[in-house]
PADOVO-999465 format. One record per residue (C-alpha): residue in three letters; residue number from 1; x, y, z. Coordinates in pm, whole numbers, always signed. Example, Ala and Ser with C-alpha at 12.3 -4.5 7.8 and 13.67 -1.06 7.14 Angstrom:
2
(site "ALA",1,(+1230,-450,+780));
(site "SER",2,(+1367,-106,+714));
***
This chain:
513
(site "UNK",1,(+1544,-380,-1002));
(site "UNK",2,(+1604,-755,-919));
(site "UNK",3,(+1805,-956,-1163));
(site "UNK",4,(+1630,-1276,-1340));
(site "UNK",5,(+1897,-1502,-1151));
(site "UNK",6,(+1773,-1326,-800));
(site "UNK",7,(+1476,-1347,-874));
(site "UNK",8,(+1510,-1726,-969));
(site "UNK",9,(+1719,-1793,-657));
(site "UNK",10,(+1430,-1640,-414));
(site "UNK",11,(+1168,-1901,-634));
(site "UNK",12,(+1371,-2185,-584));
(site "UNK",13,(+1432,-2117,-197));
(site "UNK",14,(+1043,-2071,-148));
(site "UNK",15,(+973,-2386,-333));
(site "UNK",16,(+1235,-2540,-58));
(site "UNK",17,(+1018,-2399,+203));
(site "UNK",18,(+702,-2589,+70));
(site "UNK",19,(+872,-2936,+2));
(site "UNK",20,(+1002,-2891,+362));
(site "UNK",21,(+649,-2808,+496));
(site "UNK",22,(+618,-2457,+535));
(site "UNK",23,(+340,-2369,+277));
(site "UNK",24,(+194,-2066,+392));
(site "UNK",25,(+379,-1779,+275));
(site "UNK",26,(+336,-1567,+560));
(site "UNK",27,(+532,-1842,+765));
(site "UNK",28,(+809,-1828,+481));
(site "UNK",29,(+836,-1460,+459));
(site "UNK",30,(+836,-1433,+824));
(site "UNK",31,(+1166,-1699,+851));
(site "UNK",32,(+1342,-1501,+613));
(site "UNK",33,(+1286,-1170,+814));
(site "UNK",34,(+1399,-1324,+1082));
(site "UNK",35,(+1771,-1372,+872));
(site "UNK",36,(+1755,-1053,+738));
(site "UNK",37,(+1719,-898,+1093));
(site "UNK",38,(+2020,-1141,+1164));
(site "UNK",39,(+2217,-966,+931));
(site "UNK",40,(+2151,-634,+974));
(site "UNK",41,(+2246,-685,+1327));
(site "UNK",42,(+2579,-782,+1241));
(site "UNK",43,(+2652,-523,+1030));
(site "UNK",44,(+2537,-266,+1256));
(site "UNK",45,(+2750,-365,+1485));
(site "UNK",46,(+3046,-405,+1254));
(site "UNK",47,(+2970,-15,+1187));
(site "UNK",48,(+3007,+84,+1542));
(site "UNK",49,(+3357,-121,+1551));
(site "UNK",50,(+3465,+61,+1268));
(site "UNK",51,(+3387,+384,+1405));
(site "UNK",52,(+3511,+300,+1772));
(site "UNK",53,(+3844,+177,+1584));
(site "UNK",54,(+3890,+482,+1428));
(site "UNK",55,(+3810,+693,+1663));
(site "UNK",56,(+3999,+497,+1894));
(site "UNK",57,(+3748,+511,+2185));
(site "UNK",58,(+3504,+223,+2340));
(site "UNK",59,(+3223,+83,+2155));
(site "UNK",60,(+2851,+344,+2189));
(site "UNK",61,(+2678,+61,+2165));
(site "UNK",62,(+2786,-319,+2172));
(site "UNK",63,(+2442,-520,+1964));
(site "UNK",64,(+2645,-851,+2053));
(site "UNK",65,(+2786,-809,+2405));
(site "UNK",66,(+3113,-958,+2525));
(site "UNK",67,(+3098,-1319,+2697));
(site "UNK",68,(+2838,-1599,+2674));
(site "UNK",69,(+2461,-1623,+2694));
(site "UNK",70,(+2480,-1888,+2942));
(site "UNK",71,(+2235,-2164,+2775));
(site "UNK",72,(+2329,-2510,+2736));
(site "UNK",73,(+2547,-2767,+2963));
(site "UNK",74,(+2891,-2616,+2815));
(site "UNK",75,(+2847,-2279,+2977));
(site "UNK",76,(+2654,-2110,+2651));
(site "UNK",77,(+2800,-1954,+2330));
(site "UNK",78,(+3007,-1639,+2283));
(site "UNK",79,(+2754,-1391,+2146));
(site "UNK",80,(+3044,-1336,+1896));
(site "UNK",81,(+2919,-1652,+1761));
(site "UNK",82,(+2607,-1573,+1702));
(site "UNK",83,(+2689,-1307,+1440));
(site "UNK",84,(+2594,-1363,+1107));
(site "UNK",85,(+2954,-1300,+958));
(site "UNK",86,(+3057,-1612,+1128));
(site "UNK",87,(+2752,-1822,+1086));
(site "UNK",88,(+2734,-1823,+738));
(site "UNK",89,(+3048,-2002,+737));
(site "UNK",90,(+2934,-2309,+922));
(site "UNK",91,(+2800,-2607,+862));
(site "UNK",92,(+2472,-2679,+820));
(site "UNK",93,(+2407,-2895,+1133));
(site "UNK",94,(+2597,-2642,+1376));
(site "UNK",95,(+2446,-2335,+1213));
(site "UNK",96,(+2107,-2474,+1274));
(site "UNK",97,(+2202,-2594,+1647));
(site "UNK",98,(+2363,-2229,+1662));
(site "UNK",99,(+2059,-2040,+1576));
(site "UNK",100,(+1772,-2247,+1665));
(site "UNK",101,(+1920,-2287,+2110));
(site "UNK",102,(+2079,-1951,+2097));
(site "UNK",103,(+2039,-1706,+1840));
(site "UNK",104,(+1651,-1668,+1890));
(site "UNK",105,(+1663,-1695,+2221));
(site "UNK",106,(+1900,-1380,+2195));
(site "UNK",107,(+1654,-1224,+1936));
(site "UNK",108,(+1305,-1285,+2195));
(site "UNK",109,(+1549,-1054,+2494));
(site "UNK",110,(+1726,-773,+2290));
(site "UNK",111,(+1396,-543,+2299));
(site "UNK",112,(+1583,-306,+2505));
(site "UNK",113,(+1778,-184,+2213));
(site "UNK",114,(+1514,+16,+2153));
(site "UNK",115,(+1406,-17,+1788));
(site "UNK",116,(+1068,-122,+1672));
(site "UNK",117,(+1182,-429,+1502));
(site "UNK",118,(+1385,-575,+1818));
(site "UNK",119,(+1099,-506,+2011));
(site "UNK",120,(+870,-719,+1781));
(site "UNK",121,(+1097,-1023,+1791));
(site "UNK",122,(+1016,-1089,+2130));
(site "UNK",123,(+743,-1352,+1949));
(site "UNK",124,(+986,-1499,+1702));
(site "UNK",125,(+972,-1895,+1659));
(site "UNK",126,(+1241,-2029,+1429));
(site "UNK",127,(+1052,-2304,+1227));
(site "UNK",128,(+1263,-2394,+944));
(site "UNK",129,(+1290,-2722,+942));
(site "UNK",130,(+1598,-2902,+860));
(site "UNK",131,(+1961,-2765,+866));
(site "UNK",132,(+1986,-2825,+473));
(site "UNK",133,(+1736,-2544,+439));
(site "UNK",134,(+1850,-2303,+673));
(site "UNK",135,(+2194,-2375,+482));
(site "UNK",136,(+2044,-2299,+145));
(site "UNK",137,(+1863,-1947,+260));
(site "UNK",138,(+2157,-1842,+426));
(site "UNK",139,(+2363,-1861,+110));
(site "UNK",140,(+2108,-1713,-73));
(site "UNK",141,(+2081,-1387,+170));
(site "UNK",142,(+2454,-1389,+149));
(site "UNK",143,(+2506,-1327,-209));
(site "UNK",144,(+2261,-1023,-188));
(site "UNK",145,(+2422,-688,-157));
(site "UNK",146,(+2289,-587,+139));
(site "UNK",147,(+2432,-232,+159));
(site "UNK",148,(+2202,-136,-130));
(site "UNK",149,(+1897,-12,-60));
(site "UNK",150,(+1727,-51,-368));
(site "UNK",151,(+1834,-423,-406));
(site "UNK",152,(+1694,-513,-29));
(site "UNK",153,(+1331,-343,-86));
(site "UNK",154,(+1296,-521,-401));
(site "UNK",155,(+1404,-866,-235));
(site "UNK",156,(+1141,-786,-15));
(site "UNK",157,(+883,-623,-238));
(site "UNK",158,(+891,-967,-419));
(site "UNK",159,(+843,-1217,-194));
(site "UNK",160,(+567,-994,+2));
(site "UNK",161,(+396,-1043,-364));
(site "UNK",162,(+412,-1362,-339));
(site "UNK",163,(+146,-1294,-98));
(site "UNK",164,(-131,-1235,-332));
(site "UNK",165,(-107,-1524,-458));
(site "UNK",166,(-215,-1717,-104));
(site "UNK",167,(-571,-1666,-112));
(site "UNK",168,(-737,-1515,+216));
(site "UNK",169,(-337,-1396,+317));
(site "UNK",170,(-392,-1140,+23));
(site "UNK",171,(-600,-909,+231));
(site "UNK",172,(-239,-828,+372));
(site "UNK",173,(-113,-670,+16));
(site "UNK",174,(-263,-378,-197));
(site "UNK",175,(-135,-386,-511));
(site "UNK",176,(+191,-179,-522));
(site "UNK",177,(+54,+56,-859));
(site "UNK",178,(-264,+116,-637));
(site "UNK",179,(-65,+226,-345));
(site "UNK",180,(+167,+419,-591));
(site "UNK",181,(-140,+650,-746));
(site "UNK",182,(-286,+724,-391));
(site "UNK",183,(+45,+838,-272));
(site "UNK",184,(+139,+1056,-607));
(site "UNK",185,(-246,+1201,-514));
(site "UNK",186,(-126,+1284,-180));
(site "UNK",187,(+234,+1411,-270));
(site "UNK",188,(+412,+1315,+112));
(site "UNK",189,(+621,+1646,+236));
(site "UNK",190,(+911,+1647,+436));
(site "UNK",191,(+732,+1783,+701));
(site "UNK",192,(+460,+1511,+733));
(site "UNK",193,(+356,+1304,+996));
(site "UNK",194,(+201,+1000,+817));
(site "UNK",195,(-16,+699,+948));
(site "UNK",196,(-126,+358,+803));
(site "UNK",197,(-365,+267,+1112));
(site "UNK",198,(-457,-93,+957));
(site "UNK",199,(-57,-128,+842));
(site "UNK",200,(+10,-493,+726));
(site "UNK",201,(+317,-495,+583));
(site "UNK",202,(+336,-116,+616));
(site "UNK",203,(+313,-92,+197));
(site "UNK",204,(+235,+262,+164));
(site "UNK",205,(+465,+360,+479));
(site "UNK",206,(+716,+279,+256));
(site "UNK",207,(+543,+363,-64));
(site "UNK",208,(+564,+774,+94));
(site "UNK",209,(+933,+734,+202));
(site "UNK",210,(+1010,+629,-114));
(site "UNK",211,(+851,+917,-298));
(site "UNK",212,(+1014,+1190,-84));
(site "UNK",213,(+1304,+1040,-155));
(site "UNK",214,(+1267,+1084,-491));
(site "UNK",215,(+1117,+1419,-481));
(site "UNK",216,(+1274,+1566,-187));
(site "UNK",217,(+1626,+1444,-189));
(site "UNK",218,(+1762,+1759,+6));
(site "UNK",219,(+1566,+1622,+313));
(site "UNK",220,(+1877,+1370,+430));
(site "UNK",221,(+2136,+1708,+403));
(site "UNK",222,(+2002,+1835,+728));
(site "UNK",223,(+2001,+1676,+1049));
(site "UNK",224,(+1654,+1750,+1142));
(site "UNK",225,(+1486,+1679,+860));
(site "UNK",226,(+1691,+1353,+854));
(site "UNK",227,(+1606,+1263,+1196));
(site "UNK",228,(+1249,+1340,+1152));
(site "UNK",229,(+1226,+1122,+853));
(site "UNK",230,(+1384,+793,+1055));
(site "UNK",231,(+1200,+875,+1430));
(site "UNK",232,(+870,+1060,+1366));
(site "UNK",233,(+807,+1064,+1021));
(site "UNK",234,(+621,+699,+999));
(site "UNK",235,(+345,+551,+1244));
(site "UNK",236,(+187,+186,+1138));
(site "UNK",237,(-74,+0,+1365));
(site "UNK",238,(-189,-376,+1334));
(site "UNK",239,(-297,-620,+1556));
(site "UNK",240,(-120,-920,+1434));
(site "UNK",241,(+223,-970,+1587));
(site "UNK",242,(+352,-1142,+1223));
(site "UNK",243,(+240,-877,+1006));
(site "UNK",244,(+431,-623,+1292));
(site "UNK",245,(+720,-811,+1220));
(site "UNK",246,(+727,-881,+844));
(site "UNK",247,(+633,-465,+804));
(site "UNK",248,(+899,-327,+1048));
(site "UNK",249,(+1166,-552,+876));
(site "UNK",250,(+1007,-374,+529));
(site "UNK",251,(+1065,+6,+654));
(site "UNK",252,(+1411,-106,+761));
(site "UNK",253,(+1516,-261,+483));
(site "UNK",254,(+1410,+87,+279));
(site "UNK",255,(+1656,+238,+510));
(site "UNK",256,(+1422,+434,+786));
(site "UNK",257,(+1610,+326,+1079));
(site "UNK",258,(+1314,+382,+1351));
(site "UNK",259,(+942,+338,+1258));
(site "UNK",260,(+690,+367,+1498));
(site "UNK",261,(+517,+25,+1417));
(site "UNK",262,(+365,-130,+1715));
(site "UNK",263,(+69,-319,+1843));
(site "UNK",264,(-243,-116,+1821));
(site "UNK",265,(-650,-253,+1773));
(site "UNK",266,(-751,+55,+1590));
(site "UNK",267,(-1119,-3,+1616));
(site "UNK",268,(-1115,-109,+2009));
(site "UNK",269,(-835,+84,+2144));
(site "UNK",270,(-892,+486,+2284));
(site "UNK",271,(-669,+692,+2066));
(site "UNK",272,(-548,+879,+2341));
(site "UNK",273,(-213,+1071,+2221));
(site "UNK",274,(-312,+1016,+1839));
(site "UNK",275,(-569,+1226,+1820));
(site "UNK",276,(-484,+1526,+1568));
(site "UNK",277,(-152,+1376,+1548));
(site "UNK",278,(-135,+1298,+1168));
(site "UNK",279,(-103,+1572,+884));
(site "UNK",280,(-153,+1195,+610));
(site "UNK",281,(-337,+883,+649));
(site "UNK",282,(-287,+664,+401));
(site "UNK",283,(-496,+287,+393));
(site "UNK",284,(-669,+12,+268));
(site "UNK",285,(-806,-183,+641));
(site "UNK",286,(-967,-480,+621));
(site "UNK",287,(-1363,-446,+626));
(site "UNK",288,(-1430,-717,+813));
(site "UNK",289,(-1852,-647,+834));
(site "UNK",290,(-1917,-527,+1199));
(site "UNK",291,(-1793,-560,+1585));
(site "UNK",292,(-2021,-571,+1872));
(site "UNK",293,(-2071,-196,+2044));
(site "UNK",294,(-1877,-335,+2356));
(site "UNK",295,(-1555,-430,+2170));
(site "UNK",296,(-1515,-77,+2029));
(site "UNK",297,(-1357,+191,+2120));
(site "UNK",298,(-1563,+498,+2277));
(site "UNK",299,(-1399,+799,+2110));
(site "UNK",300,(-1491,+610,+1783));
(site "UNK",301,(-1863,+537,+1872));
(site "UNK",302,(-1879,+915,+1963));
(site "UNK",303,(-1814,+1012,+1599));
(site "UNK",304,(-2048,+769,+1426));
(site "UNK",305,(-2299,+505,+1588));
(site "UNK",306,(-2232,+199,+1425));
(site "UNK",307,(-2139,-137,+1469));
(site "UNK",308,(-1995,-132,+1069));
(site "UNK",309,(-1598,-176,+996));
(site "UNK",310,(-1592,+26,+698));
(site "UNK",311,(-1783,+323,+854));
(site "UNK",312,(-1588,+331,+1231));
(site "UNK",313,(-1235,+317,+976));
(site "UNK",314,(-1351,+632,+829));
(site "UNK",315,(-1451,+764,+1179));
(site "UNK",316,(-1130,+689,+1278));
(site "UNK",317,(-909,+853,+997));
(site "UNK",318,(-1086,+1143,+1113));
(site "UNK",319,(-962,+1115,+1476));
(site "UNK",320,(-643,+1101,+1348));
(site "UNK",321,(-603,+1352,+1120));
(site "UNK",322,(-497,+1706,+1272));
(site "UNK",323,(-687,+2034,+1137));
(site "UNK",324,(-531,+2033,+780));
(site "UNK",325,(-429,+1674,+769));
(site "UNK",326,(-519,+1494,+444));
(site "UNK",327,(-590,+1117,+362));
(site "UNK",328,(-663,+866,+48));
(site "UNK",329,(-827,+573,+177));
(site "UNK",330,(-936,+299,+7));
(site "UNK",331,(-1309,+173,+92));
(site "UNK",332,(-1613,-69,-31));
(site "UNK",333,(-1827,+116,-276));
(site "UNK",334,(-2135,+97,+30));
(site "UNK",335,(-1978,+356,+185));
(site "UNK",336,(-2040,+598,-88));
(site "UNK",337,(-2427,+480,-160));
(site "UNK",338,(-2556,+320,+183));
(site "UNK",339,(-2882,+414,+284));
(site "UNK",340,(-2829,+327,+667));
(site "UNK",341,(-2819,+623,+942));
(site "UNK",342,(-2480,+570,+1004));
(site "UNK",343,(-2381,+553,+605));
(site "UNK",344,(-2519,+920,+527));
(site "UNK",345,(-2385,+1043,+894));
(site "UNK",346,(-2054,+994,+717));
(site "UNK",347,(-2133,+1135,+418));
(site "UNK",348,(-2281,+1461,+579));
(site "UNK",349,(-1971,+1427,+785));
(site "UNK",350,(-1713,+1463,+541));
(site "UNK",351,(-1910,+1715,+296));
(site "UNK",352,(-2057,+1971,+560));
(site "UNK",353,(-1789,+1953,+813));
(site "UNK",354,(-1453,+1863,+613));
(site "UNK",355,(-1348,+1941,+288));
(site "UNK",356,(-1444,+1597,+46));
(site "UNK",357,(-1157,+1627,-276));
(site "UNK",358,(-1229,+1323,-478));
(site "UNK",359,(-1336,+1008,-533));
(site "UNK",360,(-1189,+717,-801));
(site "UNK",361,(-1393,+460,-855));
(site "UNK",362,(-1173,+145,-922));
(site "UNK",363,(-1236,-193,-1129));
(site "UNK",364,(-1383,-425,-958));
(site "UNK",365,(-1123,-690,-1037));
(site "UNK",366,(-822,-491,-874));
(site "UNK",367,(-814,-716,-593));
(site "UNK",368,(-831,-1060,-723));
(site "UNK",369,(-798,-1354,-726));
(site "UNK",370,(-894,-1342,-372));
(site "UNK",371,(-1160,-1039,-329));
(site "UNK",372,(-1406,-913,-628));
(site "UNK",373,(-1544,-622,-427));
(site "UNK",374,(-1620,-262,-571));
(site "UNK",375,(-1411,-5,-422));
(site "UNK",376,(-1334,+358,-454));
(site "UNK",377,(-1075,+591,-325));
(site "UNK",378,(-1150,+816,-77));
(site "UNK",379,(-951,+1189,-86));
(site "UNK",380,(-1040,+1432,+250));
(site "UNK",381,(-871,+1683,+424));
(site "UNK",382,(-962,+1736,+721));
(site "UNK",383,(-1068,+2060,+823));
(site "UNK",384,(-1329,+2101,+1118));
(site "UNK",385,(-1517,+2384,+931));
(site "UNK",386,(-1620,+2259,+574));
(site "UNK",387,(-1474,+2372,+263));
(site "UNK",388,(-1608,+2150,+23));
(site "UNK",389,(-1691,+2319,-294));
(site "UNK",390,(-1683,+2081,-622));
(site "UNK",391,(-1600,+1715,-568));
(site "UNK",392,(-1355,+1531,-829));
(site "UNK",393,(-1507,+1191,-986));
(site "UNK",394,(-1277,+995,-1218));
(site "UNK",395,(-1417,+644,-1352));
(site "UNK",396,(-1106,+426,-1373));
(site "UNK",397,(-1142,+133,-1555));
(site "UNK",398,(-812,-22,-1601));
(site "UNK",399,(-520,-71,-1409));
(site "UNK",400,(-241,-219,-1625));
(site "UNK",401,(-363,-596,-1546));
(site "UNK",402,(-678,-766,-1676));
(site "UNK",403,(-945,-797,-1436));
(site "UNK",404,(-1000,-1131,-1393));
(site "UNK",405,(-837,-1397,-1148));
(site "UNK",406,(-493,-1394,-1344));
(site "UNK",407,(-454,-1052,-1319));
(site "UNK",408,(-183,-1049,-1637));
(site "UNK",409,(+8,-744,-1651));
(site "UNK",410,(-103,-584,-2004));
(site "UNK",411,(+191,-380,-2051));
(site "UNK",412,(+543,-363,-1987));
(site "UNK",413,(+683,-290,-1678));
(site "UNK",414,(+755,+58,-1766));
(site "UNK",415,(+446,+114,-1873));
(site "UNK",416,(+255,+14,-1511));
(site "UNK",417,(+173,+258,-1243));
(site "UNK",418,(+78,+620,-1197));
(site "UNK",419,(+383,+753,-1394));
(site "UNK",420,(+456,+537,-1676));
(site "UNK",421,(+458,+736,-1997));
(site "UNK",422,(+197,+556,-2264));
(site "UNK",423,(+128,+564,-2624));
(site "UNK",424,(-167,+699,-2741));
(site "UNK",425,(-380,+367,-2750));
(site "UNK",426,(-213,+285,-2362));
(site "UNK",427,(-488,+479,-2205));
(site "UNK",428,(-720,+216,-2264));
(site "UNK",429,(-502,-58,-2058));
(site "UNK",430,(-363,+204,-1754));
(site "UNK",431,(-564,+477,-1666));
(site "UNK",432,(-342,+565,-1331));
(site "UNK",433,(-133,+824,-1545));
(site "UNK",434,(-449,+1038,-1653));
(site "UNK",435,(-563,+1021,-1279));
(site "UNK",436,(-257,+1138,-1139));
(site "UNK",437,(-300,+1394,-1406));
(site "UNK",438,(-686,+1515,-1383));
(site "UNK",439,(-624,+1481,-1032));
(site "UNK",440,(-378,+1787,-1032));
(site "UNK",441,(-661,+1973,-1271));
(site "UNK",442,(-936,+1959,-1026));
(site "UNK",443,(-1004,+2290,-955));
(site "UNK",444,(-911,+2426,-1339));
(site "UNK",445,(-985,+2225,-1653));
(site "UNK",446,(-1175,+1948,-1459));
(site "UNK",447,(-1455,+2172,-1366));
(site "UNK",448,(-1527,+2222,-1722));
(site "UNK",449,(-1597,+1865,-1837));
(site "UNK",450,(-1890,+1709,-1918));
(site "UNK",451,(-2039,+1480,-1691));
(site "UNK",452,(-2008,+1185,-1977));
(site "UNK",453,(-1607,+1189,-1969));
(site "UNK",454,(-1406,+947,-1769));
(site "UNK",455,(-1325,+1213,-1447));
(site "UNK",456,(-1557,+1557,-1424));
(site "UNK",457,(-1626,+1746,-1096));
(site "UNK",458,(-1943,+1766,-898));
(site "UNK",459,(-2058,+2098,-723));
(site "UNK",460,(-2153,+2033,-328));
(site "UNK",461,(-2532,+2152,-375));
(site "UNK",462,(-2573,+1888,-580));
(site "UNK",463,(-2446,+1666,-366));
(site "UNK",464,(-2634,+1805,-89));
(site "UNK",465,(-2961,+1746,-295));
(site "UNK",466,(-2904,+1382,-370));
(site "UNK",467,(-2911,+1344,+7));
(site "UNK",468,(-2492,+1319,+8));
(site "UNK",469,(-2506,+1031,-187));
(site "UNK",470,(-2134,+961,-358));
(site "UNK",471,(-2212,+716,-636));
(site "UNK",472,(-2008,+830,-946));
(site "UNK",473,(-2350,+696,-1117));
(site "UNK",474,(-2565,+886,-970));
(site "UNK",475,(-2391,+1193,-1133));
(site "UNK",476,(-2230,+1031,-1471));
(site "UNK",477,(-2439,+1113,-1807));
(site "UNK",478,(-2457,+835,-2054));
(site "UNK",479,(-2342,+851,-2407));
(site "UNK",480,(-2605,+906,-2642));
(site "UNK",481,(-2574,+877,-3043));
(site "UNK",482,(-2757,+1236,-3125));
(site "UNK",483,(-2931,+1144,-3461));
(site "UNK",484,(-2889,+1417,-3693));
(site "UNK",485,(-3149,+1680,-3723));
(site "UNK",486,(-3196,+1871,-4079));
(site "UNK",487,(-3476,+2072,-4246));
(site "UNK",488,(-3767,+1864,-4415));
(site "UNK",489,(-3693,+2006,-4757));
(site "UNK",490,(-3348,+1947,-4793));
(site "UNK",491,(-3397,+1563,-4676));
(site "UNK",492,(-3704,+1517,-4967));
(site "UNK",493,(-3445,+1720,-5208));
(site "UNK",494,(-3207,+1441,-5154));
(site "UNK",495,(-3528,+1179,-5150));
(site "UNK",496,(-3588,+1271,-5543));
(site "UNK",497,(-3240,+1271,-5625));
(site "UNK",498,(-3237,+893,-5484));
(site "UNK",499,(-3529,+836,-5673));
(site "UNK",500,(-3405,+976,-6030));
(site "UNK",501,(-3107,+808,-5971));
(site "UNK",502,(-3277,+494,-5921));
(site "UNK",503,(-3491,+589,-6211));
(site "UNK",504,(-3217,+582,-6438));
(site "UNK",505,(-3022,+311,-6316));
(site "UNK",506,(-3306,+80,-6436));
(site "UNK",507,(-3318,+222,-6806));
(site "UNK",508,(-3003,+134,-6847));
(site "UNK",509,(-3063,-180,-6726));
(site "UNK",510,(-3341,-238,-6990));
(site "UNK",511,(-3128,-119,-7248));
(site "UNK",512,(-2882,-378,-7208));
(site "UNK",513,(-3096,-695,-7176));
***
């Protein structure tokens, strides 16, 4: 959890960013990854030192190598220079001469290392502006403690909130509690291969690692397990080389060492060697309305003939997903009602063929200030042979934050997400703990309640006769006040009882006047 000071420190260096004329945010987060990445190069290499000092044998493998890079009229800089344990410790006009002519330049060539992230900085720009700025980050990234975990996803987990708050750059963010229920729902194994095929700044990628490592700690005591976790474990595709960035710094500063996060048009692009390659998708892509049939991808338009975002996504999670493979995806509520060919396709699609799980309708406020669409989550497993049997509705209708463009957190901190423990009158603020909870109930309790409750379950032939339609109101039974049926005689019994009553109330009146 990130101090008030921290947090105060990382507002007052933004606020430098926008008085020195970098106001969009993705610009500002992308600077600071850029320093991050900086550091973590120096103390990987400071690592291998260590261990080729006490082992007393050469370096593995030298990050910085030994002599100069060879730019400039002096003959270049000692790559020693470059490192970010002897930056810091300049001034602020050679640091910024030092990093802007030779440290990026470095950055933009290293790809061969290997990694995801070095391969992503082949497009970095450095863009801050003045060397007082660059001074003031730099101290600011210094005083973090680095070799915590914890401390450097929350450093980043704040400023990519800042996000939201940009207007159309929020499409890059689902809120954290959203992605936080869908992965409880999901409940990542060790085993897993997981994709975010639309990854941003790979949110629930990290959202999953997180949760096995709270739930399956005994993962990182064998090497294969551990290895799987940091290599093959976590696959992210986006089409915008910033976002790449900004979510491969993310996973690495969560501690997976080795994403697979790279450059992929998911709705354009063949899937060759992805196909049936994913046992979890988890996502939220942008639904952008629809692509001309020339710009997407065959394999995609073999699945589903459409021209529609929303629907080729949900073609494509299937072409990901292996036989058994599961997925929560977020998508606009027109996928669940649509009355186009294409819409009930789908629908057919993941009833008859697959096995359909659930469906949680979600406020329509969840994503603003900068989108008021109606969504729903999606839960699927793929299966290539049916299996759908009752489908799970819930009707969520609060979040933790109001609905409207302020989206005010209306309860504490502990109290947010799918596994905050509430009070009794809670409920009525955060429904993501009774979710997480029906959700787990589905094929028990659930079944049994009435279609008037907040989540009840569906049976397929039902579904099937609506013509596959998904609408949680198309299924959901209003509350009605019953009035309250009794035999004629004892209601005119209690008539003449009124009556004497009445009777007698007004000779006593007359008595008294």
């Amino acid at each position: 959890m990130l101090t008030g000071e921290l947090r105060s420190k990382i507002d007052n260096v933004w606020n430098a960013f926008w008085a020195g004329g970098i106001a969009n945010p993705i610009e500002v987060i992308e600077q600071i990854t850029y320093l991050l990445f900086m550091r973590g190069l120096d103390e990987a290499h400071t690592l291998e030192e260590n261990k080729a000092n006490r082992l007393r044998k050469p370096m593995e493998r030298r990050i910085f190598p030994e002599g100069k890079d060879k730019i400039g009229k002096n003959g270049g800089l000692a790559y020693e220079e470059m490192r970010w344990s002897r930056l810091k410790n300049r001034d602020p006009a050679t640091m910024f001469e030092i990093v802007s002519e030779h440290v990026f330049p470095f950055l933009r060539n290293m790809a061969e290392a290997g990694t995801a992230h070095a391969d992503h900085m082949k497009g970095a720009r450095f863009t801050i502006p003045t060397p007082a700025l660059l001074a003031k980050v730099v101290d600011l990234l210094a005083d973090i403690p680095m070799e915590d975990r914890d401390t450097k996803g929350d450093l980043y987990e704040y400023m990519l909130a800042k996000i939201a708050t940009a207007g159309q750059n929020g499409q890059f963010r689902t809120p954290r509690h959203i992605i936080a229920l869908m992965v409880e729902m999901t409940a990542p194994m060790p085993k897993d291969v997981i994709c975010d095929p639309a990854c941003g700044t790979c949110g629930f990628l990290v959202a999953a690692g997180e949760y096995l490592r709270e739930n399956h700690p005994k993962l990182f005591q064998e090497k294969e397990t551990r290895d799987h976790f940091h290599e093959e474990m976590f696959h992210g595709f986006d089409f915008d080389g910033t976002m790449l960035r900004i979510g491969s710094m993310n996973m690495t500063l969560h501690g997976v060492d080795d994403p697979d996060i790279r450059y992929k048009d998911s709705l354009s692009q063949e899937h060759t060697g992805d196909e049936d390659r994913y046992s979890l998708v988890l996502a939220n892509p942008p639904f952008a309305g629809a692509l001309d049939y020339e710009a997407i991808a065959k394999d995609l338009q073999a699945i589903v003939k459409t021209k529609k975002t929303e629907l080729l996504f949900m073609a494509l999670f299937l072409k990901l997903l292996k036989p058994g493979g599961r997925a929560a995806v977020i998508v606009p509520d027109g996928v669940l009602f649509g009355s186009s060919t294409a819409h009930k396709a789908i629908r057919r699609m993941l009833v008859e063929d697959h096995k359909l799980d659930g469906i949680v309708k979600l406020p329509s406020g969840v994503f603003k200030p900068y989108a008021g669409v109606s969504t729903a989550i999606l839960l699927f497993t793929k299966t290539n042979s049916g299996g759908t049997d009752h489908i799970w509705f819930y009707d969520c209708q609060a979040d933790g934050f109001s609905l409207d463009d302020k989206r005010m957190a209306l309860l504490p901190g502990e109290k947010i997400g799918p596994r905050a423990r509430l009070n009794e009158g809670d409920h009525a603020k955060n429904n993501l703990p009774d979710i997480a909870a029906r959700w787990e109930e589905r094929n028990g309790p659930e079944r049994k309640r009435l279609r008037n409750a907040q989540s009840f379950c569906v049976p397929k032939s039902e579904v099937v006769a609506a013509g596959y339609e998904l609408s949680i109101n198309r299924y959901k039974e209003q509350v009605h006040e019953i009035a309250e049926h009794r035999p004629p005689n004892e209601i005119m019994a209690e008539l003449k009882t009124l009556e004497k009553e009445i009777a007698d109330g007004l000779l006593e009146l007359e008595r008294m006047l």
